[in-house]
N, C-alpha and C positions, 0 to 999 in steps of 0.2 A: 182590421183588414176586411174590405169586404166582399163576401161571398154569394153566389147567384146560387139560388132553391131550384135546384131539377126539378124534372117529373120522371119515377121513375116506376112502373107499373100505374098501381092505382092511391101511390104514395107520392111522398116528395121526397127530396134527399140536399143536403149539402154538405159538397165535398172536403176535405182537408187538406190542405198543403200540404207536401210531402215534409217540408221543415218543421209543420206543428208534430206529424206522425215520429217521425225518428227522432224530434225531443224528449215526448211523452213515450216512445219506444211503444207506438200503437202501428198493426199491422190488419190489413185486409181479412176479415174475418173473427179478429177482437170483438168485444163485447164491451160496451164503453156505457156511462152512466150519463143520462140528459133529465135536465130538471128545469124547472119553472121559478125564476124570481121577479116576484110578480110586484113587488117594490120596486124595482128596479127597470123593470120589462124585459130582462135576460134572460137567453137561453144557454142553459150553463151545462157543458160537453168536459165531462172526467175523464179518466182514466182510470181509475179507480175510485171507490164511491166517496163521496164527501162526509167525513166526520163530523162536519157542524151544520150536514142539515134539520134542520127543523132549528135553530139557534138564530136568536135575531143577529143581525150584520156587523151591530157593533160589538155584543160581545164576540164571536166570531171571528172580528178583526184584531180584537183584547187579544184572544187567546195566541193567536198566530204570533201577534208580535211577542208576547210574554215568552212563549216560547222560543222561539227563536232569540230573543237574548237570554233567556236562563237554560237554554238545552244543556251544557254542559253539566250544572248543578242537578236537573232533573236526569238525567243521566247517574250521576254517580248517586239520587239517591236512590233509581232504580235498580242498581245494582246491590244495594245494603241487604 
């Protein structure tokens, strides 16, 4: 999606769509996490902060997908 860079004092700003805001359940006056992937040349806008920063991309991508298919087993061993 792309978005235009204000000027907004003696800063810049760009805006969010209201459909990125109510997915991520982010509101006017939130405090949101922006970082530099310089691999990449992305500017990466959280919502809450990123776990796997400072982790290279692939592992990073490892962990999410391992995750996400074994959540259930990591789940009940968290609960032992």
């Amino acid at each position: 999606m792309l978005q235009k860079v204000i000027k907004v004092g003696n800063s810049s700003a760009v805006t969010l769509p209201k459909q990125i805001l109510e997915e991520f359940k982010i509101k006017a006056g939130d405090q949101v996490y922006v970082e530099l992937d310089h691999s990449t040349s992305a500017v990466i806008i959280s919502a809450k902060e990123n776990p796997y920063k400072g982790v290279s991309p692939d592992i990073a991508a490892w962990t999410k997908k391992f995750i996400e298919k074994n959540r259930k087993a990591l789940e009940d061993l968290a609960n032992l």
